[in-house]
N, C-alpha and C positions, 0 to 999 in steps of 0.2 A: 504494500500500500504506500503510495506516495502521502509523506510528509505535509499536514495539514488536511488530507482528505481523510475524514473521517465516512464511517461505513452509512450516518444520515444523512451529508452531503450528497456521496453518492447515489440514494435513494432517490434525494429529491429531483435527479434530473433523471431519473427513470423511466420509460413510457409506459402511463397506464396501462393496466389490463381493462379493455374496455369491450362491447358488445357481445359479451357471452349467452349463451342460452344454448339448453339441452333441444335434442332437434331427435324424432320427432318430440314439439310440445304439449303433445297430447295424443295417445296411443291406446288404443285398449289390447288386450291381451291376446296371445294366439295360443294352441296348444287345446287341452283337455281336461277335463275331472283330474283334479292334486298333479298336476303337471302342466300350470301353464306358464309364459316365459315372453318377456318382449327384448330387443334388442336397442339401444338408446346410445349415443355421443354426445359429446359436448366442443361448442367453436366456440372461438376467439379470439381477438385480435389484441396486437400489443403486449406491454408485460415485454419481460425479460426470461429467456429459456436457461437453462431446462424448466419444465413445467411439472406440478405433480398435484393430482388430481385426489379426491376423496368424496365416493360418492355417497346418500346417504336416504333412506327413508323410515319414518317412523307409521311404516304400516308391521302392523301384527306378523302377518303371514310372508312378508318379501325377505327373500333372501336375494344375495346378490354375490355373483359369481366370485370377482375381482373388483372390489372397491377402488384401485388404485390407476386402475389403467383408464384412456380417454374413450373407449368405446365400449361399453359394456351390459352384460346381460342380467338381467333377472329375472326372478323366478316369484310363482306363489302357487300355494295348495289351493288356496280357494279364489283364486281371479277376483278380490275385491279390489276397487278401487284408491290409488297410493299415491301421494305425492313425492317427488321425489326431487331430489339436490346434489347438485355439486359444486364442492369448493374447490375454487384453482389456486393455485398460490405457484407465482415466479421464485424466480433466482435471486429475487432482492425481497422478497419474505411481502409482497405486494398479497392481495387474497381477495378475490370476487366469487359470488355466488351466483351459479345458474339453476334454476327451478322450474320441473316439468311435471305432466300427471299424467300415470297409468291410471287409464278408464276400466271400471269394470267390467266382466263379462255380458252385464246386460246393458253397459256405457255409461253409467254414473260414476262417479267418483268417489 
């Protein structure tokens, strides 16, 4: 590190991580009875790489493959309807949140 830069200066000329969103942002379920499963990503632009991702739902039934990677799947016994998130956070500890919903089997949420 050069002399006089400290690791907040640096931040501050950082490029935000800016227009994120999970895509699709609204999906309902595919699959069958206790095995259904949709596939979801997440874009963005800006921010500083590497990138690392954490995806995240507080529905009952969802599991989720690989929380960490940028394309990922998940899973639910019973297809109800789940909202879902992810947080991205840069190389300079920068963190946006994108928020989508898996629709239920009969398309509610």
């Amino acid at each position: 590190m050069m002399p006089g830069i400290t690791p907040s200066l640096l931040m501050a000329g950082a490029p935000p991580i800016y227009n994120a969103y999970v895509s699709p942002s609204s999906v309902v379920w595919s699959g069958d009875l206790f095995n259904y499963y949709t596939d979801l990503y997440v874009e963005h632009s800006g921010g500083t790489a590497p990138f690392t991702y954490l995806w995240s739902s507080d529905a009952f039934s969802v599991t989720i493959d690989d929380p960490t990677v940028r394309a990922v799947r998940f899973r639910s016994s019973d297809g109800s309807g789940a909202p879902v998130e992810c947080l991205i956070t840069d190389a300079m500890g920068q963190q946006v949140s994108a928020f989508g919903t898996i629709l239920s089997v009969g398309g509610g949420v």
